[in-house]
C-alpha positions in Angstrom: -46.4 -99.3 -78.6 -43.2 -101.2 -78.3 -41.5 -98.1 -76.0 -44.7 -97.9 -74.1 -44.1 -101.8 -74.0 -40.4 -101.1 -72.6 -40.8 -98.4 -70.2 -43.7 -100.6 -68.7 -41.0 -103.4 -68.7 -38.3 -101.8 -66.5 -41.1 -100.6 -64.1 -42.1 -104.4 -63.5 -38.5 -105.7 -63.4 -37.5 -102.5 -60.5 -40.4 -103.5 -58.2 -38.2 -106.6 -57.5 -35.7 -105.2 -55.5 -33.4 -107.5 -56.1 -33.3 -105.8 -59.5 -32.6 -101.7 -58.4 -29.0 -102.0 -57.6 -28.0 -103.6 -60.7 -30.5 -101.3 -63.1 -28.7 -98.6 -61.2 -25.2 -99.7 -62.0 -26.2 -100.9 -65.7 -27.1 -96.6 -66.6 -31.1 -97.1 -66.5 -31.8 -93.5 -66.0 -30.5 -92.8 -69.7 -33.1 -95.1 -71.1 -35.6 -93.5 -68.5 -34.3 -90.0 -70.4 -34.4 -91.6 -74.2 -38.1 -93.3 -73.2 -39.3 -90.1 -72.1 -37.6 -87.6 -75.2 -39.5 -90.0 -77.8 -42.4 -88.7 -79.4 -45.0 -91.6 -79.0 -48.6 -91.2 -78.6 -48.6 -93.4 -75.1 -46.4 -90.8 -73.7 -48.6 -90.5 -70.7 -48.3 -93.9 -70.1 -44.3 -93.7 -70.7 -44.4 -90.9 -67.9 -46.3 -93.0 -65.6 -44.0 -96.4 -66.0 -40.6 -94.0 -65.7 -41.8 -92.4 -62.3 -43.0 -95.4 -61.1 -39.2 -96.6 -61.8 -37.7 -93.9 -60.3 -39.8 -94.1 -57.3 -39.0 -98.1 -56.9 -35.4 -97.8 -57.1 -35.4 -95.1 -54.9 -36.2 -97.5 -52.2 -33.2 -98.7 -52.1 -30.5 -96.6 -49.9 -27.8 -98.3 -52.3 -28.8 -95.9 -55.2 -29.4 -92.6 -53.2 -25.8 -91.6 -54.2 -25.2 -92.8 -57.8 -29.4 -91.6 -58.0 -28.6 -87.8 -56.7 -25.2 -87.2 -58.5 -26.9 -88.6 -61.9 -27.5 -85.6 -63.9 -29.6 -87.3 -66.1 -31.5 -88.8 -62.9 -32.4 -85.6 -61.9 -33.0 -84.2 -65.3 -35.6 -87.1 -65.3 -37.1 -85.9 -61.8 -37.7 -82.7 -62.7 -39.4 -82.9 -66.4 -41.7 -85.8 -65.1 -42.6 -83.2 -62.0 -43.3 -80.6 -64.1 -45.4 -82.7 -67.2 -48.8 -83.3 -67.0 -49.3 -86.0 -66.0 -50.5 -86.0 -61.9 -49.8 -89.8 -62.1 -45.7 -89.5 -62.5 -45.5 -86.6 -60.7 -46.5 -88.1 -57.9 -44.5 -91.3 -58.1 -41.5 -88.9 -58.6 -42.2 -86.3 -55.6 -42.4 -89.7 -54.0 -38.7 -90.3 -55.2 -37.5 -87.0 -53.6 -38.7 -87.7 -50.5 -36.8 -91.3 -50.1 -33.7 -89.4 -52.0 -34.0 -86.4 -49.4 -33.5 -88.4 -46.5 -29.8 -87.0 -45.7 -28.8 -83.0 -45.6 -26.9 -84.0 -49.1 -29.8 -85.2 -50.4 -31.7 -82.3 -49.5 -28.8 -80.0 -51.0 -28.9 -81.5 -54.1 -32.9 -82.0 -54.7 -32.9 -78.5 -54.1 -30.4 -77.7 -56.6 -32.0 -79.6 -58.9 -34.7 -77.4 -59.0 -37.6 -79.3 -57.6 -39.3 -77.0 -54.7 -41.0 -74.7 -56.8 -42.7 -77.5 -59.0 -43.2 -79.3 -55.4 -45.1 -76.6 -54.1 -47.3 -76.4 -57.1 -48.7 -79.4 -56.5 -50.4 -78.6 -53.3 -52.9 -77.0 -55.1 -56.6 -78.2 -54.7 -56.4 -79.1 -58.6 -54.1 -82.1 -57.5 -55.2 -85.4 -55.9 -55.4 -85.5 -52.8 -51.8 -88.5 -53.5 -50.3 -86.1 -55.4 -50.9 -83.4 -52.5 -49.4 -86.0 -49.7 -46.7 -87.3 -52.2 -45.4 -83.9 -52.7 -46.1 -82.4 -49.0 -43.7 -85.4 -47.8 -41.1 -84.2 -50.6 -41.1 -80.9 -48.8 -41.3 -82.3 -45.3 -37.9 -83.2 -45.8 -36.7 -80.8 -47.9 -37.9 -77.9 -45.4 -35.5 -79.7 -42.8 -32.8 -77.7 -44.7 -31.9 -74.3 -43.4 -30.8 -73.2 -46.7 -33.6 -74.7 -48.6 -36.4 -73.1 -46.0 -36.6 -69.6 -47.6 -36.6 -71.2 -50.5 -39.9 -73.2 -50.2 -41.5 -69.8 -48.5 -40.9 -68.1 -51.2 -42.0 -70.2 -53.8 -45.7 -69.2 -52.3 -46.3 -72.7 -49.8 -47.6 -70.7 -47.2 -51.4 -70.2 -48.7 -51.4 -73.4 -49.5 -50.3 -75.2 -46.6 -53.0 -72.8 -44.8 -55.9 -74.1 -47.0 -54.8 -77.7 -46.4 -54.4 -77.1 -42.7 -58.2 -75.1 -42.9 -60.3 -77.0 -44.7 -61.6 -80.2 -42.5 -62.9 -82.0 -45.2 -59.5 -82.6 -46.5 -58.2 -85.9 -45.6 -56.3 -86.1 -42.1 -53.5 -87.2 -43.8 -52.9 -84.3 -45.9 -53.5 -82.2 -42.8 -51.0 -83.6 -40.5 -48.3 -83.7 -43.6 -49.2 -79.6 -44.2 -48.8 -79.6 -40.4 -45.2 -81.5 -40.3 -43.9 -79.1 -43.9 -44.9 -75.9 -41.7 -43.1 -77.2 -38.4 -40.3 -77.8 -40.3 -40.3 -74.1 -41.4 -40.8 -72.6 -38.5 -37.6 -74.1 -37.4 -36.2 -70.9 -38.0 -37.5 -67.7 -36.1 -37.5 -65.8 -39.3 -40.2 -67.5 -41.0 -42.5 -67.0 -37.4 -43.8 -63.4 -38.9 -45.0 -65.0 -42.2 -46.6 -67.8 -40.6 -48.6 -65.6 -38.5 -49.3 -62.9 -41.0 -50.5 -65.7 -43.4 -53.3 -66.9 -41.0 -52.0 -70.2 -39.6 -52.5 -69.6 -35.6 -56.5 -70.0 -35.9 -56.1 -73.7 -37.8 -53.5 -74.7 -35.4 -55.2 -73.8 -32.3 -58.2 -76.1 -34.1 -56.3 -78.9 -35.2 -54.6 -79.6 -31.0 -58.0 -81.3 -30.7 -58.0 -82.8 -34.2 -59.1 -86.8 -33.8 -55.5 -87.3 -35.4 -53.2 -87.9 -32.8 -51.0 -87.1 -35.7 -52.5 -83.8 -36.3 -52.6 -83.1 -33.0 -48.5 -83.5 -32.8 -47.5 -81.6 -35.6 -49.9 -78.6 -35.4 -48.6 -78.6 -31.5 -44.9 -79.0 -32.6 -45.5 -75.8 -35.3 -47.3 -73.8 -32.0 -44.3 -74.8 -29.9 -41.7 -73.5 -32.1 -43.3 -69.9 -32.8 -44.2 -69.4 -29.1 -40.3 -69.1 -29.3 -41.1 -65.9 -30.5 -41.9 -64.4 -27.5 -44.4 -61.4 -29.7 -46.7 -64.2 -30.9 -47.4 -65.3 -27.2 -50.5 -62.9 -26.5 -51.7 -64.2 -29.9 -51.2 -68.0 -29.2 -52.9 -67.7 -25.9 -55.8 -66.1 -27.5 -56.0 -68.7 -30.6 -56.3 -71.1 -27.7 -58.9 -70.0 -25.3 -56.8 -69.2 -22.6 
C-alpha cells in the first residue's frame, strides 16, 4: 500500500509542471524503476501512476534530453510497454511520441527497442486510446528513414489496413493509421508492400471520409505512391477514374 501510495504521489506532484524539471534533475526515473521491480499486489496500479509520470514530464522539452539518454528512463519505457497493463502502456507510447519529436529522439526510441511492442498495440484487443496513443508513437517514429523498415517489418502493415478499413472505428484512429502509413511511404521502397497489402481500396474510400483529417492523410499516402509511376493504372482505378 504505501509504494502504491508513493508512486501515486509523484504522479500527482509531475502534473504540476512546475515540478518535471526538478523530478528530472533530482533522478526520479530510478524510483520509477525501484517502484516498478517491487513485488506488491497494487502493481497494476504502480504501473499506471509510473506511466502517467513518465508521460507528464515528458511534456516538458527541458527533459527530452536527460529523459532519452537515461538508461533507466528507457528501461522504464519499455517494461511498462510491454506489461499488461493497457492503462500504462498507453500513457507511455504517449511518452514516446512527445520524446520522438526530434530525428535524435527518434534514433534513440528506436534503439530502445520500442516499435515492435508499438506496433502490437494496434491490435483490435487494445482500446481504441491505446491504439491512437501508440499510432501517434509511430507517426513520428516512421518519420525516420532508418527506423521505417523497421516498423514494416515488425508486421504494421495488416494492421494499419484494418484500422484504415473498418468504418466503425473511430475517425481518429483512422486518420492517425492514415498519417503512420504516409510517413512510410516516404520512401519508394515500401510503395510495393503497401499495395500488395491491400491499402489502395481504403484510401480511395477514405478522400471522401467526413474527416477533413482523413481526407488529408489518406490523400497525402495516395500522393506519395503515385510517385511510383507502376501504381498509377491502379490508383486511377481505386478512384473511379
Amino acid at each position: 500500500e504505501l509504494l502504491s501510495q508513493c508512486a501515486a504521489t509523484i504522479a500527482n506532484l509531475v502534473e504540476n509542471e512546475t515540478n518535471r524539471v526538478g523530478m528530472i534533475k533530482q533522478g526520479v526515473t530510478k524510483t520509477l524503476a525501484s517502484l516498478l521491480a517491487s513485488t506488491n499486489n497494487n502493481v497494476a496500479r504502480i504501473q499506471e501512476d509510473v506511466g502517467r509520470t513518465l508521460c507528464s514530464l515528458s511534456y516538458e522539452d527541458d527533459n527530452h534530453a536527460a529523459m532519452l539518454e537515461d538508461s533507466c528512463c528507457k528501461s522504464v519505457i519499455l517494461d511498462l510497454l510491454t506489461s499488461d497493463s493497457k492503462i500504462a502502456a498507453t500513457s507511455v507510447s504517449s511518452a514516446i511520441g512527445n520524446l520522438a519529436v526530434t530525428p535524435q529522439g527518434q534514433r534513440l526510441m528506436g534503439e530502445a527497442g520500442v516499435v515492435t511492442p508499438l506496433v502490437k498495440l494496434l491490435s483490435s484487443s487494445s482500446s481504441p486510446a491505446c491504439q491512437r496513443a501508440s499510432s501517434r508513437a509511430l507517426c513520428r517514429l516512421a518519420a525516420s528513414d532508418e527506423i521505417k523498415s523497421h516498423i514494416i517489418e515488425a508486421g504494421v502493415l495488416p494492421k494499419l489496413r484494418r484500422q484504415l478499413s473498418h468504418t466503425q472505428v473511430e475517425e481518429e484512429t483512422r486518420h492517425l493509421a492514415a498519417m503512420v502509413l504516409c510517413n512510410l511511404l516516404c520512401d519508394a521502397s515500401h510503395h510495393n508492400a503497401a499495395v500488395s497489402s491491400g491499402f489502395l481500396a481504403p484510401l480511395a474510400e477514405m478522400v471522401n471520409s467526413s474527416s477533413a483529417l482523413c481526407r488529408r492523410y489518406s490523400a497525402a499516402s495516395l500522393c506519395n505512391l503515385s510517385l511510383s509511376s507502376c501504381y498509377h493504372d491502379n490508383i486511377m482505378k481505386q478512384s473511379g477514374a
